[in-house]
C-alpha positions as CSV (number, residue, x, y, z in Angstrom):
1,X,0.0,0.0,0.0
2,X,1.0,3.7,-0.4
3,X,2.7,5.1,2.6
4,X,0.7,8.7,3.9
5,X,3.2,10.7,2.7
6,X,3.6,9.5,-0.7
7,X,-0.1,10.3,-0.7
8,X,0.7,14.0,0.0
9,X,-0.6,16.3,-2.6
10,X,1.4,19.0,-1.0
11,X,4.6,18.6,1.1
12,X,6.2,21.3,2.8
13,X,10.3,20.1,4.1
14,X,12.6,22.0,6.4
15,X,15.7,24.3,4.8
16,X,17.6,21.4,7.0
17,X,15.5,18.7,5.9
18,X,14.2,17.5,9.7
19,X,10.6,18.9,9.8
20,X,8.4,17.9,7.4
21,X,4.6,18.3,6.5
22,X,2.2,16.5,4.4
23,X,-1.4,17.5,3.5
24,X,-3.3,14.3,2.1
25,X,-6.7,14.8,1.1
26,X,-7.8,14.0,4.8
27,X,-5.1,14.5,7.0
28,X,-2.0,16.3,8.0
29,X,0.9,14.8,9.2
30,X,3.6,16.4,10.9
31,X,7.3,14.8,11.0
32,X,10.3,16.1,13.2
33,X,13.4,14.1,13.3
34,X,15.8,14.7,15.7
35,X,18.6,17.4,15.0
36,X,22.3,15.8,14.7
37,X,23.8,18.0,18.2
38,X,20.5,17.6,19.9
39,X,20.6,15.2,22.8
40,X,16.3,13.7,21.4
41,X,17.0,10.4,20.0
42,X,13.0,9.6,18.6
43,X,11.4,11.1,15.7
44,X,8.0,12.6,16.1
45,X,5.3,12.0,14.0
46,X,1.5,13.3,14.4
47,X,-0.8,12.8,12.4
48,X,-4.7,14.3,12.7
49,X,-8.0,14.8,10.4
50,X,-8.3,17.4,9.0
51,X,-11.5,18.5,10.4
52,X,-10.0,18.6,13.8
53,X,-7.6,21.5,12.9
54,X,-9.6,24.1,14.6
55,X,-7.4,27.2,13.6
56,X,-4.6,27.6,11.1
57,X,-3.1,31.0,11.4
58,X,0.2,33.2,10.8
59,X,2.6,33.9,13.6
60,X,3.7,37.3,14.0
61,X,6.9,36.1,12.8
62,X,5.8,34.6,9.8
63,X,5.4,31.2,10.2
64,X,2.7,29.0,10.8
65,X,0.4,27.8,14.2
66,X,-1.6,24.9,14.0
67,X,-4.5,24.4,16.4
68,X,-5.8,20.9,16.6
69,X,-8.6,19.9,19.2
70,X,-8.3,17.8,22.0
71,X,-5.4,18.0,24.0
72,X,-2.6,18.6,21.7
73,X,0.2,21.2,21.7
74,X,-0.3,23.3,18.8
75,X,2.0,22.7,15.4
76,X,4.3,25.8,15.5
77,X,6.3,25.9,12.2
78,X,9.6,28.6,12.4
79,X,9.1,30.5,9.5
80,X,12.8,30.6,9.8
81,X,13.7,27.1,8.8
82,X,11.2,26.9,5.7
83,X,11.2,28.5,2.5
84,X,9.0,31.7,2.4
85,X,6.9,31.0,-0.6
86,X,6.6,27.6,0.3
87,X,5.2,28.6,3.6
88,X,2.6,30.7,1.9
89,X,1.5,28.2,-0.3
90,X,1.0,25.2,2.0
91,X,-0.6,28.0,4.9
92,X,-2.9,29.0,2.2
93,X,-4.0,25.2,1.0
94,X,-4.1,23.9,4.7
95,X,-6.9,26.5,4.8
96,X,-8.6,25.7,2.4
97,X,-8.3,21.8,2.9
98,X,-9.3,22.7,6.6
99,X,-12.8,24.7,5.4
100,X,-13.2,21.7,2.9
101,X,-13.1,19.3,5.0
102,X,-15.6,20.8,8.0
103,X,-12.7,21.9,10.7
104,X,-13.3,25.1,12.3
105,X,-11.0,27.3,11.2
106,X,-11.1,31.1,11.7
């Protein structure tokens, strides 16, 4: 079967290559693997519906926030470790997906 990522219609990857996000049709995923000098030995990976994104918004310092219900820490993406215009592009399709797919974003 087709792994989620390679199901990704839009991919957004880290200057550095250790963060990654993938928008399928129905979900986001969310990929950090651990920095070289840092002293976190697992990967993270989360994955949610999209409908329970409840807010996608722009950080005062240009990156992204991610609000999912539940009790999850929000997905703060440092605008400083991904290409601007690729920033934009996957902000302004997560929005959209979001809105498409019911979540509550505002």
């Amino acid at each position: 079967g087709r792994g989620a990522v390679s199901g990704a219609y839009l991919r957004l990857s880290s200057t550095d290559t250790y963060e990654i996000l993938a928008l399928t049709q129905t979900h986001l995923l969310h990929v950090q693997l651990p920095l070289p000098d840092s002293s976190e030995r697992e990967s993270r990976v989360f994955s949610t519906p999209l409908q329970h994104i409840s807010n996608v918004r722009s950080t005062n310092s240009g990156g992204l926030s991610i609000l999912v219900r539940g009790d999850w820490d929000p997905i703060d993406i440092d605008a400083l470790r991904f290409p601007v215009s690729q920033l934009r592009t996957f902000f302004d399709t997560l929005h959209e997906a979001v809105l498409g797919a019911g979540g509550t974003d505002h």
